[in-house]
C-alpha positions in Angstrom: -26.0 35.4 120.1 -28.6 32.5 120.1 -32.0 32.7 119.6 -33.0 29.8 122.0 -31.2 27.4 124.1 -32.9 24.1 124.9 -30.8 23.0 128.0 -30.2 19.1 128.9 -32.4 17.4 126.9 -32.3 13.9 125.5 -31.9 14.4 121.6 -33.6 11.5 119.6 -32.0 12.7 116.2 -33.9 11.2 113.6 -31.1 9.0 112.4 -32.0 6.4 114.5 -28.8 6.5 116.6 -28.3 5.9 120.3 -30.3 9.4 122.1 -27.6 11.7 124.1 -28.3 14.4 126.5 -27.3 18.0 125.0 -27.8 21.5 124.9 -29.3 22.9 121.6 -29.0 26.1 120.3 -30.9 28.2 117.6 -29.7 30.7 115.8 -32.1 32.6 112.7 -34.3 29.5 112.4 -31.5 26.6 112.0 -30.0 24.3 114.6 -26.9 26.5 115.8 -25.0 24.5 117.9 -26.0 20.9 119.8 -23.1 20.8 122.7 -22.7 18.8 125.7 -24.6 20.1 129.0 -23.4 23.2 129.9 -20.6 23.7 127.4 -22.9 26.1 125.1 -19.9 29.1 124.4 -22.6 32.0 123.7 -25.0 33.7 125.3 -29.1 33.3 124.5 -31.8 35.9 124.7 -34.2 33.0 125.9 -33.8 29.4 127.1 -35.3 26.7 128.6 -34.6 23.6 131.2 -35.5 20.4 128.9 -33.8 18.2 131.9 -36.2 14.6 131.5 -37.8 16.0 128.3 -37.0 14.2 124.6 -36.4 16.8 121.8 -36.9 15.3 118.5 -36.9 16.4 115.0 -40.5 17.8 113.6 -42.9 14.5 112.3 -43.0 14.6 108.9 -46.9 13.6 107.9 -46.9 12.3 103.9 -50.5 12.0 103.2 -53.0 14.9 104.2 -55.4 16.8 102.8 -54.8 20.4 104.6 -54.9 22.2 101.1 -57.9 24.3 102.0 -57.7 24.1 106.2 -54.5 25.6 106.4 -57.1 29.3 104.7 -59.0 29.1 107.7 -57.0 27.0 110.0 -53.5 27.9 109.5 -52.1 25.9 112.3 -53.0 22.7 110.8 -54.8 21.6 113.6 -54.5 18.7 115.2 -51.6 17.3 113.4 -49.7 20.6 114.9 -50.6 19.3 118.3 -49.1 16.3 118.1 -45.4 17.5 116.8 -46.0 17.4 112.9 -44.2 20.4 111.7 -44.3 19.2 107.9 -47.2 17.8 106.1 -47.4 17.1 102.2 -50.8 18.0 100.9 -52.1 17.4 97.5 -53.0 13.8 97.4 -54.9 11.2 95.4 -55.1 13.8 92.9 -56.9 16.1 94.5 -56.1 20.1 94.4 -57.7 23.2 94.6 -56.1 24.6 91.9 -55.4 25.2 88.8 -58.8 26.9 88.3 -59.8 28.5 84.4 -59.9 31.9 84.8 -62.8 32.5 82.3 -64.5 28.9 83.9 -65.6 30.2 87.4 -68.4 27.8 87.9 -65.1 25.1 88.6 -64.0 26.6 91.8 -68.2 25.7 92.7 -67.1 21.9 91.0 -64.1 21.5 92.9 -65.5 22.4 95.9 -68.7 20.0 95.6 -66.1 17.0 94.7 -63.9 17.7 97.7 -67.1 17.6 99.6 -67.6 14.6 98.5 -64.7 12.5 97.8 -62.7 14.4 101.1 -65.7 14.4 103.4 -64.8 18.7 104.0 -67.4 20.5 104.4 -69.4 22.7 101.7 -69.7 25.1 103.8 -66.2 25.3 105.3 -64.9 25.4 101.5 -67.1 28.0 100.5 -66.6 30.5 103.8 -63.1 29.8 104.6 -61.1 29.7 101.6 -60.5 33.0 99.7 -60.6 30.8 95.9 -59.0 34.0 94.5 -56.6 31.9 92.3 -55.8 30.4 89.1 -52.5 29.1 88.2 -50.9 26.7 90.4 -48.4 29.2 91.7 -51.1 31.4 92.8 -52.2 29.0 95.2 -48.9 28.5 97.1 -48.5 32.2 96.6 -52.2 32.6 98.5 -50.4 30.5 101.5 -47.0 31.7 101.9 -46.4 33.6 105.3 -49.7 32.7 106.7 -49.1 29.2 108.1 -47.4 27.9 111.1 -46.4 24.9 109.7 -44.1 23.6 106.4 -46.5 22.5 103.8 -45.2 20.9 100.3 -47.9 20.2 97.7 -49.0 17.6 94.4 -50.7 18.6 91.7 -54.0 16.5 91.7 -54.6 15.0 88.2 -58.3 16.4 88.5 -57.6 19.4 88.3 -55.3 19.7 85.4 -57.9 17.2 83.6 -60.9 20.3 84.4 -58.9 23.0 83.3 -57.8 21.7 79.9 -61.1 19.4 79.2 -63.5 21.3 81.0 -66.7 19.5 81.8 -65.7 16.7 79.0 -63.0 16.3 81.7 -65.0 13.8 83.3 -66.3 10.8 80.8 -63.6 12.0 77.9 -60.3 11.5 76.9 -58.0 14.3 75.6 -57.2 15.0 72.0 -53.3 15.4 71.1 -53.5 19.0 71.3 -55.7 18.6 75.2 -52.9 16.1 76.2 -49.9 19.0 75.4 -51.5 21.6 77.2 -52.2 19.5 79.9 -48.0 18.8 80.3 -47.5 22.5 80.0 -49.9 23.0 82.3 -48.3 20.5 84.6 -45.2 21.5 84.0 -46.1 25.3 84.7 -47.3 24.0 88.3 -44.0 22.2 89.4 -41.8 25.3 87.7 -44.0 27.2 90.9 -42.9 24.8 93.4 -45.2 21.8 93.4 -44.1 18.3 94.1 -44.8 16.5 91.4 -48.2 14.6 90.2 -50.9 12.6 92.3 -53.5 10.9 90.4 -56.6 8.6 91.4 -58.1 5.6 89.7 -60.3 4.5 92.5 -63.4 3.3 92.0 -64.4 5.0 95.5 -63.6 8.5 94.0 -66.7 10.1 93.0 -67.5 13.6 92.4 -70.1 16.3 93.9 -72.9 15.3 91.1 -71.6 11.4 91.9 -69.7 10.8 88.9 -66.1 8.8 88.8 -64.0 12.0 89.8 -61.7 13.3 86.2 -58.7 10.9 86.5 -60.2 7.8 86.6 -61.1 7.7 83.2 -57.1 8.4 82.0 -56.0 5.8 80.3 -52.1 4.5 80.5 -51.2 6.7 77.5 -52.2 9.7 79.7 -50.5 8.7 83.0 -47.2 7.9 81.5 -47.3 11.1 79.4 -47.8 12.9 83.3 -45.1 10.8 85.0 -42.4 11.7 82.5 -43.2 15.6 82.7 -41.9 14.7 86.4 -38.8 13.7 85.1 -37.9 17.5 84.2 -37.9 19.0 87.3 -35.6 18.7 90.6 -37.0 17.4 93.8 -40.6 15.8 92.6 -42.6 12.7 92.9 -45.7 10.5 92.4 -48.6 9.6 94.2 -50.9 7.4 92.7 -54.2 5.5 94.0 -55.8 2.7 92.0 -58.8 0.6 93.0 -56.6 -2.3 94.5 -54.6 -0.1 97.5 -57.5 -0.6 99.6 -57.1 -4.6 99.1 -55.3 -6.3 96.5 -53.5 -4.9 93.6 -54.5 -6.6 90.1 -51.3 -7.7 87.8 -52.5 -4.5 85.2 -52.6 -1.8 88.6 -49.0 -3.2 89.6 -47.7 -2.9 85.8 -49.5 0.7 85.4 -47.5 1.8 88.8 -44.1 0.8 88.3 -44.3 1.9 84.4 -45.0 5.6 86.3 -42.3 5.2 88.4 -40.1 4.2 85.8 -40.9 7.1 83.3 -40.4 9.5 85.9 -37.6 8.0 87.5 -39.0 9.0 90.5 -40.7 7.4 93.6 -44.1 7.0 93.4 -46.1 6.4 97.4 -49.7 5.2 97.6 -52.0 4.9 100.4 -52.4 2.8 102.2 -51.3 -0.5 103.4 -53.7 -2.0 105.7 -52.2 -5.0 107.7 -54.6 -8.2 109.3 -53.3 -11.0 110.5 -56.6 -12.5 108.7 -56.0 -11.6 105.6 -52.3 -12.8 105.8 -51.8 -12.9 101.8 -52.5 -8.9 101.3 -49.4 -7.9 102.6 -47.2 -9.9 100.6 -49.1 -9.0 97.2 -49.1 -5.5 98.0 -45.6 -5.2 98.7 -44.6 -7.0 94.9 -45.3 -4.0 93.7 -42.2 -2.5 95.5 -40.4 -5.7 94.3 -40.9 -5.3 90.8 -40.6 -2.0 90.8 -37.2 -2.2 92.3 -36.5 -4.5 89.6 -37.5 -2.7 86.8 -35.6 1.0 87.8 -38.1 2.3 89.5 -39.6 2.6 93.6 -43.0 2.2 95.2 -43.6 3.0 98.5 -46.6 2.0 100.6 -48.3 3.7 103.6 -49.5 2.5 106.5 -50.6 3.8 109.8 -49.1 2.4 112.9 -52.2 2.6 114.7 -55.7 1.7 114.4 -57.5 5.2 113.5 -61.6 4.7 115.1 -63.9 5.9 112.5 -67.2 7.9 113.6 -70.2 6.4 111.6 -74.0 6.4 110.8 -76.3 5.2 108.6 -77.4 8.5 107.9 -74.9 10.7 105.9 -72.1 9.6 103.8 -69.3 7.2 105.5 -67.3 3.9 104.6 -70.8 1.7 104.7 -71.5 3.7 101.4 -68.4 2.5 99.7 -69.6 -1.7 99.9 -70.4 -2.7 96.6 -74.5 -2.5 96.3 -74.9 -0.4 100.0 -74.7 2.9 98.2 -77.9 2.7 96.2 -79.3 2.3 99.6 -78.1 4.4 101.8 -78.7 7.1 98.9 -82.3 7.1 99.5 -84.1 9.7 101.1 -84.6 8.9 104.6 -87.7 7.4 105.2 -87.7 5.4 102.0 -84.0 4.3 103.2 -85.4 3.1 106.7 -88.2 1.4 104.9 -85.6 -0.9 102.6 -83.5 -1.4 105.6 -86.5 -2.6 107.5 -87.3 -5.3 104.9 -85.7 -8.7 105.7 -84.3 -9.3 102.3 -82.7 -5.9 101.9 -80.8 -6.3 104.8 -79.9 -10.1 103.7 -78.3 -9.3 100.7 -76.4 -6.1 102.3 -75.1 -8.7 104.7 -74.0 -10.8 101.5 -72.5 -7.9 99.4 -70.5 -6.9 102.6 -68.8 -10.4 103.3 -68.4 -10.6 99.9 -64.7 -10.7 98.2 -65.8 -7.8 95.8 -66.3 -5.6 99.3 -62.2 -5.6 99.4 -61.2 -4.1 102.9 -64.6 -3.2 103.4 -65.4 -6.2 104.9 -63.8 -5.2 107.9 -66.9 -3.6 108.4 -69.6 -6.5 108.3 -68.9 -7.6 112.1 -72.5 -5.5 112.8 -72.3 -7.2 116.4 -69.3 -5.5 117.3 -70.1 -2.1 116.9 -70.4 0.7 120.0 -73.4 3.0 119.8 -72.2 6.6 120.2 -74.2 9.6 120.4 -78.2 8.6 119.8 -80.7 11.4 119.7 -84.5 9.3 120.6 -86.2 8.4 124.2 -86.1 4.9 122.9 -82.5 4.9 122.7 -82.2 6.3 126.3 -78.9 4.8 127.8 -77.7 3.0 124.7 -74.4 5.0 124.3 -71.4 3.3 124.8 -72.9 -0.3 124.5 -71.9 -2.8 122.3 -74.7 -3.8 119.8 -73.9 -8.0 120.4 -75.1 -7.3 123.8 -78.1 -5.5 123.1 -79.1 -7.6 120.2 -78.9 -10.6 122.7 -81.5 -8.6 125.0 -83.6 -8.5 122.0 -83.6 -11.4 120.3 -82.7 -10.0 117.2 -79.7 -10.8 114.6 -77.2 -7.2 115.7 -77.6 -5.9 111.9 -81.4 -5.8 112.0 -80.8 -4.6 115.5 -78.6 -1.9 114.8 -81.1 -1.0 111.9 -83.7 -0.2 114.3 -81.4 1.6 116.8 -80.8 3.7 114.2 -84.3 4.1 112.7 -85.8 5.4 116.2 -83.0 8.4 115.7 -84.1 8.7 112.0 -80.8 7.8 111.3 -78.7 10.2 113.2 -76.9 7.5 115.8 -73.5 7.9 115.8 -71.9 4.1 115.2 -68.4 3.0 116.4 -66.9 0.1 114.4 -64.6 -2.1 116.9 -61.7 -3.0 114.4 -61.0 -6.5 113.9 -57.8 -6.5 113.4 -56.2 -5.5 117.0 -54.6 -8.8 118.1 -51.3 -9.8 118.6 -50.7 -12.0 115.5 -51.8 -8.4 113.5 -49.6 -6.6 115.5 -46.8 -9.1 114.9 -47.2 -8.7 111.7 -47.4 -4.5 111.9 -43.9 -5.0 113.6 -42.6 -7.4 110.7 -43.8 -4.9 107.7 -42.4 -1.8 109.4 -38.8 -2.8 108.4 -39.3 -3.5 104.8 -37.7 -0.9 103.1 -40.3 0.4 101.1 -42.7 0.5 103.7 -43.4 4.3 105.1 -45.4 5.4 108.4 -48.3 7.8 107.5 -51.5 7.5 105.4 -53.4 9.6 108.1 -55.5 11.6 105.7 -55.3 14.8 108.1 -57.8 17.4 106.9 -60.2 15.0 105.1 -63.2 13.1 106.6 -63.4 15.7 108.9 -66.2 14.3 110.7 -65.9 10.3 110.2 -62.3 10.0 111.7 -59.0 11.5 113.2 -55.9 9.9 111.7 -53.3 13.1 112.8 -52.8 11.8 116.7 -50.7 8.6 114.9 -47.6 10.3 116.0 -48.2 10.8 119.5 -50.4 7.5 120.1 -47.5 5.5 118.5 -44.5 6.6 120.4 -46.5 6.4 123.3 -47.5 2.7 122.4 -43.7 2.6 121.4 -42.8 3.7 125.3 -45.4 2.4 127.1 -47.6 -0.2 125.5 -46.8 -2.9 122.7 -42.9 -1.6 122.5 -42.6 -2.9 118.7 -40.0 -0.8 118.3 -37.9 1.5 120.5 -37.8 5.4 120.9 -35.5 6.1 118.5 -36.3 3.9 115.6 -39.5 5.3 115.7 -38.7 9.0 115.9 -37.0 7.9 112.7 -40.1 6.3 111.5 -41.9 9.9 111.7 -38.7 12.5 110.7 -36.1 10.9 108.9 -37.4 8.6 106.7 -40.5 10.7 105.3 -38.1 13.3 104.7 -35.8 11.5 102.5 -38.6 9.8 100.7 -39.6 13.7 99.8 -35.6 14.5 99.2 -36.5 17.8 101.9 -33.7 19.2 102.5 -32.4 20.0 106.0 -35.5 18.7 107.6 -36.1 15.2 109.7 -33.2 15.0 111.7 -31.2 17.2 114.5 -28.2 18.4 113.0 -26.2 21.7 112.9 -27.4 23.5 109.7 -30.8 22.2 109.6 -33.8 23.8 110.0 -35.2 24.0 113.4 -38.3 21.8 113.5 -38.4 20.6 116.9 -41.1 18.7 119.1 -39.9 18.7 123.0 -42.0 15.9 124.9 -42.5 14.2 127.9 -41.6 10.7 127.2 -43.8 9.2 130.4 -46.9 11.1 128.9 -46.9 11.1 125.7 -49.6 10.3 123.7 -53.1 11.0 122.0 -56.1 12.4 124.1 -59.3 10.6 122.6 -61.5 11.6 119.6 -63.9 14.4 120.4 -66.7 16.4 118.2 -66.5 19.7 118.0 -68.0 22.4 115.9 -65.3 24.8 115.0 -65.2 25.1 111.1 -66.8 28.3 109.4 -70.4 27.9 109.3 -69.9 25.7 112.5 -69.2 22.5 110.9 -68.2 19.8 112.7 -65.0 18.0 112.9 -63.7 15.3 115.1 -60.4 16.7 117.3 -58.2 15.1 119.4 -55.6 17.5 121.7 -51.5 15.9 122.5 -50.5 14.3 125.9 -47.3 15.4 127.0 -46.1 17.5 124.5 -44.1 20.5 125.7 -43.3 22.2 122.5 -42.8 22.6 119.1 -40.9 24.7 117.0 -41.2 25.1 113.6 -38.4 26.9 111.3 -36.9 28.0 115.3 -40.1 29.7 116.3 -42.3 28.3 118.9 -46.0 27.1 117.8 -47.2 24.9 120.1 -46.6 25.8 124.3 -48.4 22.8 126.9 -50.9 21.7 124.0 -51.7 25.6 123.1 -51.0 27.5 119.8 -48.5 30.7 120.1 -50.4 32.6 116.9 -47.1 32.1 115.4 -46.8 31.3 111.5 -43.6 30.5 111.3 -44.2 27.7 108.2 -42.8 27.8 104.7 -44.5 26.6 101.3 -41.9 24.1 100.3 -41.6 24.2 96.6 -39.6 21.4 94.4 -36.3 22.1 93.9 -35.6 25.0 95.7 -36.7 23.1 99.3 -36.4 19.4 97.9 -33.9 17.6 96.0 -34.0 14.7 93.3 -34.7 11.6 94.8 -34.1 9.2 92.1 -34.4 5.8 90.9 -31.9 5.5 88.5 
């Protein structure tokens, strides 16, 4: 007997093939049967009419940062809502474990940098996470058969770096004997299941006391030593991050990342590819990476999203403005000596000048002061400001729109809430989205779900783009881009059985409304322990999801079900390799 039968609907497979209209059955969490309408041959103890409705495979997210959520939150929301059944945490070498047993003052370090470098709350870390682990192993061990969705996991490079090196971990290299343990150590973590290594080199990565977080001060020696380690175990990868992702890669960055994809053998991803018609060189340079990889024996694979993710922010708290080379030392200030430098003509000048500058990288994107939207304002004097667009108020003013931003934001002591229009949302950009999206080493994803909790909301990309793929710009059609979000993610992480609808797989299933579908807008709410807040943004139009044949998601609504699976390296991945 089946578990379910899903009657009539149009399967979108994954594969990118032509969709077909079918019954599907489930039987003990796998795809049972997928027969023509009405030609199922055994009986169900529930089913469903899915007559109109698309079923597709579960999206597969690559980049999040759900590694402590998914304690407190273990329904992954929002990416849950909108169809992700399968999301790979870990990244940009970032963990929460291993921990030193006899060093608990490092859980209170890790939690400060994640703070930081993540944008989680302190709070949210210290309440809603249970920290009662050590090894690797313990970790996924703490999360098995309490989630609802299927989440693999990297080691972050931090981590092992803290827990050999201790506090010389950040600033010092590691003797012979440091570098060893720090392979066994490694090598311990992905004989538990972990996917392989993710490291940072970023020179945005900073830690809780503002230091360059542990891995950026590995030297190539270190890395390669890492990416071989990989090489020993089934079903792994890399993820690397280097200053030049967020722009341009340098000729050394491009060397360093296809020497780690060659001494693992192994693809490596990094995140993430942003695409502007206006800078029409970045593409091209960042995708020689992929070239000489290729050439060499190795892979690399960029992110990039598919949409353009709003980000929520202020002049008062830690956002994007802080990473422009010179604005940090600024916006560090307390308060009312920070308004009083942003006040002063010649402070704001060379701001202005640092942000335009080529050394601001993709953070120039963010210098266009006149075409920000005020959001929330909290000051009679900025009475009926929400909403507008600061080139229009400055014009009412008189003033230049940084300076009169500035002073928006002063009368609120710095708590407005600022929307950056993007830039890069016309159609030569999009052309050129279109273009990149069929270069084969070119993956959808990069939406940093469970990170910068309250600055932006990358996990709607899945519904927002197959809506924009049904209804809006149509740069590709439905089932190329199903495959954009199942199929190719999943054999990028060499899952097995997952990203496509096929008898014998597992039963990850999102059921949707193709003439709704899409993302509901960005919303704050406060529902983290302590009452953090987080921006949220509920599905449009999905029906259902299923994850490993059980139902999660009903009409937009959690069941309570935690039907998810840790997926560990070789038993639930294989090798994807580059030789």
């Amino acid at each position: 007997m089946l578990d379910h039968l899903i009657k009539g609907a149009t399967v979108v497979d994954g594969t990118g093939a032509p969709s077909h209209v079918a019954d599907l059955g489930i039987r003990d969490g796998r795809i049972a049967l997928i027969a023509e309408p009405g030609t199922a041959g055994e009986p169900a103890r529930t089913s469903e009419d899915a007559t109109g409705l698309v079923l597709a495979p579960g999206f597969v997210d690559p980049h999040t940062h759900y590694d402590a959520q998914l304690f407190w939150d273990p329904y992954a929301t929002p990416s849950l809502h909108h169809g992700v059944t399968t999301v790979a945490g870990g990244n940009c070498g970032f963990t929460l474990a291993p921990l030193h047993p006899d060093r608990p003052g490092d859980a209170d370090y890790t939690r400060r940098m994640m703070s930081k470098v993540e944008g989680m709350s302190l709070v949210a870390l210290e309440e809603g996470a249970p920290w009662n682990w050590h090894t690797f192993g313990d970790f996924l061990d703490a999360l098995e058969g309490r989630i609802a969705v299927n989440a693999g996991f990297m080691v972050g490079h931090c981590a092992l770096r803290r827990y050999v090196m201790g506090a010389d971990a950040v600033g010092g290299q590691p003797t012979d004997a440091q570098l060893a343990a720090m392979e066994r150590l490694f090598h311990e973590a992905m004989d538990a299941g972990a996917w392989g290594l993710s490291t940072t080199q970023s020179a945005t990565h900073s830690d809780g006391d503002g230091q360059p977080v542990a891995s950026r001060y590995a030297r190539p020696a270190e890395l390669l030593a890492l990416s071989r380690a990989v090489a020993d175990h089934e079903g792994t990868q890399l993820e690397a991050i280097v200053a030049g992702c967020l722009d341009q890669f340098d000729d050394a960055e491009i060397d360093l990342l296809v020497q780690m994809s060659v001494a693992a053998g192994r693809p490596l991803n990094w995140n993430v590819l942003t695409i502007d018609a206006a800078v029409p060189e970045r593409v091209p340079r960042q995708l020689t990476a992929s070239a000489r990889a290729r050439a060499a024996g190795g892979r690399i694979v960029a992110l990039t999203m598919p949409i353009l993710t709003p980000m929520n922010m202020s002049l008062g708290t830690f956002c994007a403005l802080n990473l422009i080379p010179g604005w940090g030392e600024i916006l560090g200030l307390p308060v009312p000596e920070r308004i009083a430098r942003l006040r002063d003509a010649g402070v704001r000048a060379e701001l202005l000048r640092r942000a335009g500058s080529k050394e601001a990288g993709v953070f120039r994107r963010l210098a266009s002061f006149d075409r920000y939207v005020i959001g929330d304002t909290y000051s009679a004097a900025n009475e009926g400001l929400s909403g507008r667009v600061v080139r229009d108020i400055a014009a009412e003013r008189g003033l230049e729109p940084f300076h009169c931003l500035v002073e928006i934001c002063a009368n609120d002591q710095l708590r407005t809430v600022l929307w950056p229009m993007p830039t890069d949302n016309d159609p030569a950009s999009w052309a050129l989205r279109q273009e990149t999206w069929r270069h084969e080493d070119v993956l959808l994803g990069g939406s940093d779900a469970g990170a910068h909790l309250d600055r932006m909301c990358g996990a709607p990309y899945t519904t927002r783009f197959l809506g924009d793929c049904l209804r809006g710009r149509r740069l590709v059609g439905l089932e190329r881009a199903v495959q954009l979000l199942t199929d190719e993610p999943a054999r990028l992480f060499g899952l097995r059985e997952r990203g496509r609808i096929a008898e014998g797989y597992h039963a990850d299933l999102v059921l949707f409304d193709p003439a709704r579908i899409d993302a509901g807008p960005a919303r704050l709410v406060h529902d983290l322990p302590g009452d953090g807040p987080r921006l949220d943004s509920r599905a449009v139009g999905i029906v259902s999801v299923r994850v490993n044949g059980v139902e999660t998601i009903r009409m937009d609504e959690v069941t309570g079900a935690v039907p998810g699976t840790v997926l560990r390296s070789g038993r639930d991945t294989r090798t994807v390799s580059t030789r």
